[in-house]
OpenMM code with the backbone's topology and positions (N, CA, C; nanometers):
from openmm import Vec3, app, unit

residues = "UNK UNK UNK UNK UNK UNK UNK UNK UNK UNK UNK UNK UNK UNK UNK UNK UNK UNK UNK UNK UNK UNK UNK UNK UNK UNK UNK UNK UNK UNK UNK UNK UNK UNK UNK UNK UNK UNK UNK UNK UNK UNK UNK UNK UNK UNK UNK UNK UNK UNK UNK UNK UNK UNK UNK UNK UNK UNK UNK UNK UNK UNK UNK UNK UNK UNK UNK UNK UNK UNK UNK UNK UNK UNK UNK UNK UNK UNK UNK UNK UNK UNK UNK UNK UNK UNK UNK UNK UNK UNK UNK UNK UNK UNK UNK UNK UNK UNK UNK UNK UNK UNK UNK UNK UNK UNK UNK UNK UNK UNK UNK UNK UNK UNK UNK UNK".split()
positions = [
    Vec3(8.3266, 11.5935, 4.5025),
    Vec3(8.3996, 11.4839, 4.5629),
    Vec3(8.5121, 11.5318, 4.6529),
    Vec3(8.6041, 11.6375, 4.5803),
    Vec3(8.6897, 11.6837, 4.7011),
    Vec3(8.6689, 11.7060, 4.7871),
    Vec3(8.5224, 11.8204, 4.7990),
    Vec3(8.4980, 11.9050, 4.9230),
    Vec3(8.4106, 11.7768, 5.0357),
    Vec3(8.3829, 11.6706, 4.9500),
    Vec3(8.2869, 11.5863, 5.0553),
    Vec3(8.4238, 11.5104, 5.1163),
    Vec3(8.5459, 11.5105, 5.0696),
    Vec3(8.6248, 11.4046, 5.1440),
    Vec3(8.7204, 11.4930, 5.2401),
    Vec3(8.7424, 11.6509, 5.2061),
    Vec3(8.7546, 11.7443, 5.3194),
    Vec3(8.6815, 11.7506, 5.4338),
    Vec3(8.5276, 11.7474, 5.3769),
    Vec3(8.4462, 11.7456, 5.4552),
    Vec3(8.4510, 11.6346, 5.5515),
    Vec3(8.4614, 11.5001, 5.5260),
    Vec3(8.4837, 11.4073, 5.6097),
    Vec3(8.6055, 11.3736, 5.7033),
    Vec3(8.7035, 11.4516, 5.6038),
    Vec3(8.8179, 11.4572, 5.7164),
    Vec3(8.8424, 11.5630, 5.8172),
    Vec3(8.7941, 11.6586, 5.7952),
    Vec3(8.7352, 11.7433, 5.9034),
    Vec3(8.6713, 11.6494, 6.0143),
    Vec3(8.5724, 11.6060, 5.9733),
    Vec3(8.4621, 11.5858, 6.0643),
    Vec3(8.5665, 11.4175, 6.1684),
    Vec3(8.6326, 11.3886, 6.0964),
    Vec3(8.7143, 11.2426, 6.1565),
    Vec3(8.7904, 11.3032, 6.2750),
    Vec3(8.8892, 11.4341, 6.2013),
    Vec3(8.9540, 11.4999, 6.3063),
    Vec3(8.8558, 11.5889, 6.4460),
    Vec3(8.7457, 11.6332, 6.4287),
    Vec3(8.6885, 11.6829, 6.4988),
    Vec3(8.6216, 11.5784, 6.5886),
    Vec3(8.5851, 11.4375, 6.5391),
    Vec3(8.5411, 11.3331, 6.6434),
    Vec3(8.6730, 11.2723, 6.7399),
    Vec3(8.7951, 11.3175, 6.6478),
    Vec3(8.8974, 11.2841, 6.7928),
    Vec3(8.9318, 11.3580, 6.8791),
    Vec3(8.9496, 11.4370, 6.8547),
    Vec3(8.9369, 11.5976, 6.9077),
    Vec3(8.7994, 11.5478, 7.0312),
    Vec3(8.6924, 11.5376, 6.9976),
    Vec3(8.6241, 11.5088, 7.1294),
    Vec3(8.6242, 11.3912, 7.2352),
    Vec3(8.6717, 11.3186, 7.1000),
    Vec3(8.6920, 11.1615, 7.1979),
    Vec3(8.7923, 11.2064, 7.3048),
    Vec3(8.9113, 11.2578, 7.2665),
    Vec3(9.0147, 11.3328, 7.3608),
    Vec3(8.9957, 11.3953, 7.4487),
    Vec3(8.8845, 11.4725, 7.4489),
    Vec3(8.8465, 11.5655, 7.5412),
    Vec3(8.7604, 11.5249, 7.6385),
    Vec3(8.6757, 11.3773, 7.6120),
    Vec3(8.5846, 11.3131, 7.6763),
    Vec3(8.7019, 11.2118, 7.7858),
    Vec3(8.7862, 11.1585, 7.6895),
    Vec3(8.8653, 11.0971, 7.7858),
    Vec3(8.9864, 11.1538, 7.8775),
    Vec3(9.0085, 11.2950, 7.8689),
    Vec3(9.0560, 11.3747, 7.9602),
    Vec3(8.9530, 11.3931, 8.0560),
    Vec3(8.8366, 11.4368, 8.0190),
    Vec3(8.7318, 11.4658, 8.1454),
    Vec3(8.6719, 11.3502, 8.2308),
    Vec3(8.6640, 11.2332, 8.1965),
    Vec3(8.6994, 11.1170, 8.2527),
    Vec3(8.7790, 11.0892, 8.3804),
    Vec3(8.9065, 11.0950, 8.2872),
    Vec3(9.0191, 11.0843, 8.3726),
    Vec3(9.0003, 11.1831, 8.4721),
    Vec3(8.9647, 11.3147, 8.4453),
    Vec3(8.9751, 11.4603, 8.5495),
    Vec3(8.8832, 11.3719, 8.6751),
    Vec3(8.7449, 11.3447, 8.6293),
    Vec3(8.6412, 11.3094, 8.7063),
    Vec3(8.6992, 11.2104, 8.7775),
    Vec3(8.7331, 11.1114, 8.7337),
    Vec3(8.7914, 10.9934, 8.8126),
    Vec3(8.9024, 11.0244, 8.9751),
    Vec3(9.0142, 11.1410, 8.8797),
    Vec3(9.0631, 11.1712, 9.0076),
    Vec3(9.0017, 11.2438, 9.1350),
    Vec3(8.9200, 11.3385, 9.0717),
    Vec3(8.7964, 11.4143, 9.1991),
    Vec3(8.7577, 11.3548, 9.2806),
    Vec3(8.7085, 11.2071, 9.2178),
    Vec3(8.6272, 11.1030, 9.3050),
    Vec3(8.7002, 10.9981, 9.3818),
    Vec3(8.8540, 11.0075, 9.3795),
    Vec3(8.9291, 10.9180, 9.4449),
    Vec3(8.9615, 11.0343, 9.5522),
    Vec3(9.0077, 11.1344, 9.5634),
    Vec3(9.0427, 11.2660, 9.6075),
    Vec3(8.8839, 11.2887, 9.6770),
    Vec3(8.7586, 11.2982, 9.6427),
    Vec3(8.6652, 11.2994, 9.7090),
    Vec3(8.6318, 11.1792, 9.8577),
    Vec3(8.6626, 11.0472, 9.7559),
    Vec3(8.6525, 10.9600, 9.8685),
    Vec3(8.7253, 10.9354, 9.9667),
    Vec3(8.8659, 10.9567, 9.9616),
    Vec3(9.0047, 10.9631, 10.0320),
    Vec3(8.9485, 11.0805, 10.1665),
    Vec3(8.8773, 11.1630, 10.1066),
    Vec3(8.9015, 11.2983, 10.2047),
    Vec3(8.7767, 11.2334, 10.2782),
    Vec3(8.6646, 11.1342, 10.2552),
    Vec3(8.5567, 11.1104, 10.3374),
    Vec3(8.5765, 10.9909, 10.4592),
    Vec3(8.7273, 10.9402, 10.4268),
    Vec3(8.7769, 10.8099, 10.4997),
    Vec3(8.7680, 10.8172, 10.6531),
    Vec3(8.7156, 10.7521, 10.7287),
    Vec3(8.7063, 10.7770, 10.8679),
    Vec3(8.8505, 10.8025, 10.9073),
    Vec3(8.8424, 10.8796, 11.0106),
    Vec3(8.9698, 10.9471, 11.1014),
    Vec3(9.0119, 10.7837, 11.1580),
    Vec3(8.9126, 10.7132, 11.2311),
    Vec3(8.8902, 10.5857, 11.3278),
    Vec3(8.9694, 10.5015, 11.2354),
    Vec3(8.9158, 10.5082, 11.1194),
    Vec3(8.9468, 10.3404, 11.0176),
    Vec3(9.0856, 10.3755, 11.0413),
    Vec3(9.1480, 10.4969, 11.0319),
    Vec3(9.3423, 10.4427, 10.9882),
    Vec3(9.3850, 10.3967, 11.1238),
    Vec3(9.3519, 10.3894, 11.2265),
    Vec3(9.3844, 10.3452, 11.3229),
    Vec3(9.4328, 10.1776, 11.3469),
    Vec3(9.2915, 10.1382, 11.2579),
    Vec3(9.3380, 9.9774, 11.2157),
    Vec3(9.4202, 9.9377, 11.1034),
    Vec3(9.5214, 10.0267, 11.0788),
    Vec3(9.6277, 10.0256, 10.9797),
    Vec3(9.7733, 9.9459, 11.0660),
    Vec3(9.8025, 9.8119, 10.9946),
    Vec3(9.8983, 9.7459, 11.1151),
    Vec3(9.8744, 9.6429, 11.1238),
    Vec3(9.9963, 9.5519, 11.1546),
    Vec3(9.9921, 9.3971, 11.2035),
    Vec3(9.9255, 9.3867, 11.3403),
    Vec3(9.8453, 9.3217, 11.3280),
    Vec3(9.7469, 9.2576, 11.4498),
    Vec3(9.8095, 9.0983, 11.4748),
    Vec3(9.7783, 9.0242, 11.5864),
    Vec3(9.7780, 8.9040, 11.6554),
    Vec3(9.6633, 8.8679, 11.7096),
    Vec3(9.5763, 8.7371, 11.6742),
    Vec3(9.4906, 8.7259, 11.7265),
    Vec3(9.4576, 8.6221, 11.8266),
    Vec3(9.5392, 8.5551, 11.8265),
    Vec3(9.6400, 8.3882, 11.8844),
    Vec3(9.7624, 8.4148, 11.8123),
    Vec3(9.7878, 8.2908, 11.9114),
    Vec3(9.9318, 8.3036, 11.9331),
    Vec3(10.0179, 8.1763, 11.7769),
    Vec3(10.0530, 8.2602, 11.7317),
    Vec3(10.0946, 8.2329, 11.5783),
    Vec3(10.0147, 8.2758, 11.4634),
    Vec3(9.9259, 8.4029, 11.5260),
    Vec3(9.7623, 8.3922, 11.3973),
    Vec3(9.8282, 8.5458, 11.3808),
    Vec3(9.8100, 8.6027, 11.2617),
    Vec3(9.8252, 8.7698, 11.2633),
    Vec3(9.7467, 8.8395, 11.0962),
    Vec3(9.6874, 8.9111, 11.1247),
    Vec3(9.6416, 8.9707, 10.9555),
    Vec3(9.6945, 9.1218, 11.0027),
    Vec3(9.7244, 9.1916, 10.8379),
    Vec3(9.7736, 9.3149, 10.8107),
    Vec3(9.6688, 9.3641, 10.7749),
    Vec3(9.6912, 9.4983, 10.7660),
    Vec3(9.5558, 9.5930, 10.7119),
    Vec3(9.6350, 9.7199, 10.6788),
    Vec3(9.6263, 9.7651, 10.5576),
    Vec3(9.6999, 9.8416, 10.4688),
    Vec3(9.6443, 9.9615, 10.4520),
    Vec3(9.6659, 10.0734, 10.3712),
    Vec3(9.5684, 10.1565, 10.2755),
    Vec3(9.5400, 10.1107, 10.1330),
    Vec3(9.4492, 10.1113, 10.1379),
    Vec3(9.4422, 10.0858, 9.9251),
    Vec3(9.3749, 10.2106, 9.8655),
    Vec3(9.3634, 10.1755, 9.7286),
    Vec3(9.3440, 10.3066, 9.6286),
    Vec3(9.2278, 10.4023, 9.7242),
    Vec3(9.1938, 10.5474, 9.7040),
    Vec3(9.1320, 10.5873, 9.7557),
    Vec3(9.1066, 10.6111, 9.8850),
    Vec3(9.1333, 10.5702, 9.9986),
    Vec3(9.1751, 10.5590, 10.1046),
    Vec3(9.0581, 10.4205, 10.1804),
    Vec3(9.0903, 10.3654, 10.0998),
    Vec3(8.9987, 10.2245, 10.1739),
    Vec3(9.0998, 10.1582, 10.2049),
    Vec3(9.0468, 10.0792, 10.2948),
    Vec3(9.1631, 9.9688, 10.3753),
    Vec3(9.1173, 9.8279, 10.3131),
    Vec3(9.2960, 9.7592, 10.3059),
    Vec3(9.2711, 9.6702, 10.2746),
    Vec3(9.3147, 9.5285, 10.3781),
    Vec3(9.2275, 9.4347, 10.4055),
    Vec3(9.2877, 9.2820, 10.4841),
    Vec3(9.3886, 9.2322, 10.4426),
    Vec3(9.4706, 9.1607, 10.4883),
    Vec3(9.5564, 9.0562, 10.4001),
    Vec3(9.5594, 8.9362, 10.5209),
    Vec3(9.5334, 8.8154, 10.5304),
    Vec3(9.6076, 8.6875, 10.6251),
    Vec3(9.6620, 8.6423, 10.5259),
    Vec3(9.7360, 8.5785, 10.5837),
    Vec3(9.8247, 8.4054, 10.5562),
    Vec3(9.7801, 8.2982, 10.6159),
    Vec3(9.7343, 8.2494, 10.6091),
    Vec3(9.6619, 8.0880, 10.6379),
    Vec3(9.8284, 8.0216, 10.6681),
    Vec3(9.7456, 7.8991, 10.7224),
    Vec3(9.8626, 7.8073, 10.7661),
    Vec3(9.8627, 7.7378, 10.6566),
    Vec3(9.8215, 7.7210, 10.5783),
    Vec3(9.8098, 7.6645, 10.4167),
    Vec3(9.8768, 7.6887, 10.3395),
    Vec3(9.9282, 7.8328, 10.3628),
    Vec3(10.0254, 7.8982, 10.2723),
    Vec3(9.9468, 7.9934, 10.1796),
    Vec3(9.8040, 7.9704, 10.1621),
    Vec3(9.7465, 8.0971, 10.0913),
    Vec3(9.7256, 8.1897, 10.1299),
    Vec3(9.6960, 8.3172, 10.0833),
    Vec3(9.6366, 8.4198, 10.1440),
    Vec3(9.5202, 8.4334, 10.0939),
    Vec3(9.4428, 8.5565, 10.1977),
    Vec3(9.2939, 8.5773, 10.1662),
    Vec3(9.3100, 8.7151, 10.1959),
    Vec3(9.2467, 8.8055, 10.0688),
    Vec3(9.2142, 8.9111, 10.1438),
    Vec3(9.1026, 8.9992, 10.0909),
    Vec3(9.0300, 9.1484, 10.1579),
    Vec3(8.9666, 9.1839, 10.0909),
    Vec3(8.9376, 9.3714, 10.1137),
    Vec3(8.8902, 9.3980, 10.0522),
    Vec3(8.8465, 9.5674, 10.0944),
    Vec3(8.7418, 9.5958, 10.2019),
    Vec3(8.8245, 9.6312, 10.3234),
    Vec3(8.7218, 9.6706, 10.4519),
    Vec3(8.6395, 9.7883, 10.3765),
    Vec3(8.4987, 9.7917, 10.4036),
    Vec3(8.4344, 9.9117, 10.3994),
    Vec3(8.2859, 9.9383, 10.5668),
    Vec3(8.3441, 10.0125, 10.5750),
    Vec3(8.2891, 10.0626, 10.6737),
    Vec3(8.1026, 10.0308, 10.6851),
    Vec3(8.0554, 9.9870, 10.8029),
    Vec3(7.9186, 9.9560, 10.8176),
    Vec3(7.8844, 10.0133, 10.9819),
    Vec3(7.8268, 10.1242, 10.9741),
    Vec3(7.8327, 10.1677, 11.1067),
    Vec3(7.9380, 10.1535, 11.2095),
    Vec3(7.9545, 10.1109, 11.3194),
    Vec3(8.1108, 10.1514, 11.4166),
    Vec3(8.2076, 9.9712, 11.3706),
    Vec3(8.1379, 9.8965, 11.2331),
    Vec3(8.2376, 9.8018, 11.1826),
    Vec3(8.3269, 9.7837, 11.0897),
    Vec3(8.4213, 9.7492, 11.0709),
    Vec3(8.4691, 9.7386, 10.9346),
    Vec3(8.4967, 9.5911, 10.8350),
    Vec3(8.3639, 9.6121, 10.7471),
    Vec3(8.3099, 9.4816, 10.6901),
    Vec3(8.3876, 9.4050, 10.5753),
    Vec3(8.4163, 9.2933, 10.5268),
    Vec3(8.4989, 9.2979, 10.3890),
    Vec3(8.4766, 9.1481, 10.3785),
    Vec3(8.4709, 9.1566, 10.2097),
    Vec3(8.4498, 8.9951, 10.1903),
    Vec3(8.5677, 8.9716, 10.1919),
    Vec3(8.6163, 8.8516, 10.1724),
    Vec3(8.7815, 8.7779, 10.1773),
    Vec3(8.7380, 8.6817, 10.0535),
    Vec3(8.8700, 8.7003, 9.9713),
    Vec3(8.9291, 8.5728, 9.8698),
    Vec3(9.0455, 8.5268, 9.8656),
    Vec3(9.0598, 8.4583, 9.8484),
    Vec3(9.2471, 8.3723, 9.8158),
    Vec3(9.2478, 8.4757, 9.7033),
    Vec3(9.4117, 8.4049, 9.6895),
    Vec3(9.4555, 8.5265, 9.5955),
    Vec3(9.3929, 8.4660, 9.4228),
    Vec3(9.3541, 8.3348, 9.4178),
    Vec3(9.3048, 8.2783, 9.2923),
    Vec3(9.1662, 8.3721, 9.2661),
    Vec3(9.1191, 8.3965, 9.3773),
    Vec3(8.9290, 8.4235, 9.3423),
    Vec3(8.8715, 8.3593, 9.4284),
    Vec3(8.9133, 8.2759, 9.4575),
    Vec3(8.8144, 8.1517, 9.5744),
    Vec3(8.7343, 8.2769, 9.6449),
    Vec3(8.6265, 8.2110, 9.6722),
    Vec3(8.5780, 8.2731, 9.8109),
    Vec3(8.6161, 8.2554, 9.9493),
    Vec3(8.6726, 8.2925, 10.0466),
    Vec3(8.6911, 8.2582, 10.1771),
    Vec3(8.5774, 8.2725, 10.2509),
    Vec3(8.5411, 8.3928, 10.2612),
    Vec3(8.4253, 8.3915, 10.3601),
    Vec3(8.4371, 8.5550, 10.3974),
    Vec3(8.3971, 8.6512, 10.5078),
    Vec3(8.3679, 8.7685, 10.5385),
    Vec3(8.3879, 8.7644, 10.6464),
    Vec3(8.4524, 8.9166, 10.6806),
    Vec3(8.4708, 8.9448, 10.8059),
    Vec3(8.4501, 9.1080, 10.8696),
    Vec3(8.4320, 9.0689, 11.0004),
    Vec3(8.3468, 9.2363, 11.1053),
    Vec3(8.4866, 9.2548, 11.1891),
    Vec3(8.6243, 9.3590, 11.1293),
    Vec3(8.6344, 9.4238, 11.2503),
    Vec3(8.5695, 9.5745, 11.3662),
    Vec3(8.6399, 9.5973, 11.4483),
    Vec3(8.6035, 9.6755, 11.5507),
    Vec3(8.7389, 9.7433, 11.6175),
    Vec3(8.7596, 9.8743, 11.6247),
    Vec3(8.8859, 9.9068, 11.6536),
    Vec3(8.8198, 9.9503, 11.7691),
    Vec3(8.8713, 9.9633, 11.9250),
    Vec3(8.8158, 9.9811, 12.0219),
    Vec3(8.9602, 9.9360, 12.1342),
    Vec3(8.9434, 10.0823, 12.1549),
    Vec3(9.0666, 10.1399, 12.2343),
    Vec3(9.1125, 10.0580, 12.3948),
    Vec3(9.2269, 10.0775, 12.4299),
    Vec3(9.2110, 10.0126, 12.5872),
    Vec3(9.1546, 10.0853, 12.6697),
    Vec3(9.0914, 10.0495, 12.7792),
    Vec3(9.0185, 10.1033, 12.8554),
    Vec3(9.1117, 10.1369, 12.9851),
] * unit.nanometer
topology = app.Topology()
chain = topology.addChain("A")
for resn in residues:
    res = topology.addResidue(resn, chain)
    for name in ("N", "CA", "C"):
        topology.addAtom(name, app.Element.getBySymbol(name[0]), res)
């Protein structure tokens, strides 16, 4: 009886011991892959980093977010906002939009394209 309840407490400490070690390597992995994706971010996309005007009283921001994805933000004349994570689709940058509740707004294609 002793040696089986040594035995089990061994074996309790040795399953945290890995749980620990699983959720350090996790975490390790996780940062690689933010640090991986960050370093794959188009040179082009930070360019559309910045208050824009699109009419005259209309303007959306575009930020960095985690990883180096960009993020939308408007203000509606409503007073809500909508926003969402641009991700890149060939020479566009695509993103669904929500209010800040969840709603759906709808989706949007920018295009950064220099003066001529």
């Amino acid at each position: 009886p002793e040696f089986e309840e040594r035995l089990r407490a061994g074996a309790s400490a040795a399953e945290a011991r890995a749980r620990r070690s699983a959720q350090e390597e996790l975490a390790r992995l996780g940062a690689e892959l933010d640090a991986a994706l960050q370093s794959q971010a188009h040179e082009e996309d930070f360019h559309a980093i910045g208050t824009w005007s699109y009419r005259p009283g209309s303007q959306y921001t575009i930020t960095r977010a985690a990883a180096g994805r960009l993020r939308f933000r408007e203000q509606h004349s409503t007073g809500r906002a909508a926003e969402g994570i641009l991700v890149r689709q060939g020479p566009w940058l695509h993103g669904d939009l929500t209010f800040d509740d969840g709603e759906p707004v709808g989706s949007i294609r920018l295009r950064y394209v220099e003066k001529y």
